[in-house]
N, C-alpha and C positions, 0 to 999 in steps of 0.2 A: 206416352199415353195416347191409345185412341178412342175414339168412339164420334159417336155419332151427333150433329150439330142438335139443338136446344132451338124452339124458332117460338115464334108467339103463337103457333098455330099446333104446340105439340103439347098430346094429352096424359098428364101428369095426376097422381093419384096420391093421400097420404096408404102407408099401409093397413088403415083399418075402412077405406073405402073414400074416403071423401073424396072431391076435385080440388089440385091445385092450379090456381088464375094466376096470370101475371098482374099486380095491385095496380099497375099501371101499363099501357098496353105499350111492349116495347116499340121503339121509334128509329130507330137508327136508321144508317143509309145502307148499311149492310144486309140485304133481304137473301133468300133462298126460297123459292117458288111465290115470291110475292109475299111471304112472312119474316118480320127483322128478325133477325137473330137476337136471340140473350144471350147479354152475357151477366158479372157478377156484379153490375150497377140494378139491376132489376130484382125486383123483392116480390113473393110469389105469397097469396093470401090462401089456406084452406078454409072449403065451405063442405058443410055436409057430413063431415067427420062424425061417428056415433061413439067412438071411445069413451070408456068409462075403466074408473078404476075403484074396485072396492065398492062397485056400485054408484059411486059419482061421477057425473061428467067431467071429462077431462080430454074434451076434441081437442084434434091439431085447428092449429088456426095461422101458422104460416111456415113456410119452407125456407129454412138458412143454408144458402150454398156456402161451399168452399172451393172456389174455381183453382184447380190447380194450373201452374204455369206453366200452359203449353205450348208458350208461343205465340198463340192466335190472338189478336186482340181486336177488337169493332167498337169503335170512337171513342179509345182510350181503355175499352174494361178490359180482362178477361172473355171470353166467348167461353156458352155453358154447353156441355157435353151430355149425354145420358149418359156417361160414365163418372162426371164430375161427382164429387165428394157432398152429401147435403144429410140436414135431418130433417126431419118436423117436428115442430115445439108445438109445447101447449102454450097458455096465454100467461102461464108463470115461466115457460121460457125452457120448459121438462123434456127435454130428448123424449121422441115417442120412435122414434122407427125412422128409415132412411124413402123416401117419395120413389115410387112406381112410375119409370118412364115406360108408359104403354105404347108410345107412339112417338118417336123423333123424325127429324127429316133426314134420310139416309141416302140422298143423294148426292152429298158431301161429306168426304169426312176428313175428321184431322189424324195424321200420323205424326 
């Protein structure tokens, strides 16, 4: 698998427009331009989601990865990929769509 390193500093989207934040701002000692890496200890909260179904709201309200085993690990987790496997749930937990890496740090990457 490759793809491109996950940092605290990359801009991440549900598919119907929200942002998703890291719920807590990753900390490791493993950085890449001065932003930790994520990996799949870090839990990503969506804000701003407008989805509706059938007329009811039904926003994403957080991102579940699924870090596959690349290998790579930073202080113990998985390290997240813009390739890595994830959805976004609603707040009953609803697969909505898989999150929009707009922006990773591509100055590293894992083979």
């Amino acid at each position: 698998m490759s793809g491109s390193l996950l940092d605290a500093g990359a801009v991440i989207g549900c598919p119907h427009g929200g942002r998703a934040t890291p719920a807590t701002t990753p900390s490791g000692r493993l950085r890449v331009a001065g932003f930790a890496v994520a990996t799949s200890a870090h839990t990503y909260v969506v804000a701003g989601c407008p989805h509706t179904v059938d007329g009811v709201p039904s926003p994403c309200v957080s991102v579940r990865w699924t870090a596959a085993d690349t290998g790579v690990t930073a202080d113990g987790a998985a390290v997240l990929l813009d390739t890595s496997a994830a959805q976004c749930v609603s707040a009953a937990l609803v697969p909505q769509g898989p999150p929009v890496v707009q922006a990773a740090q591509r100055k590293v990457t894992v083979r």
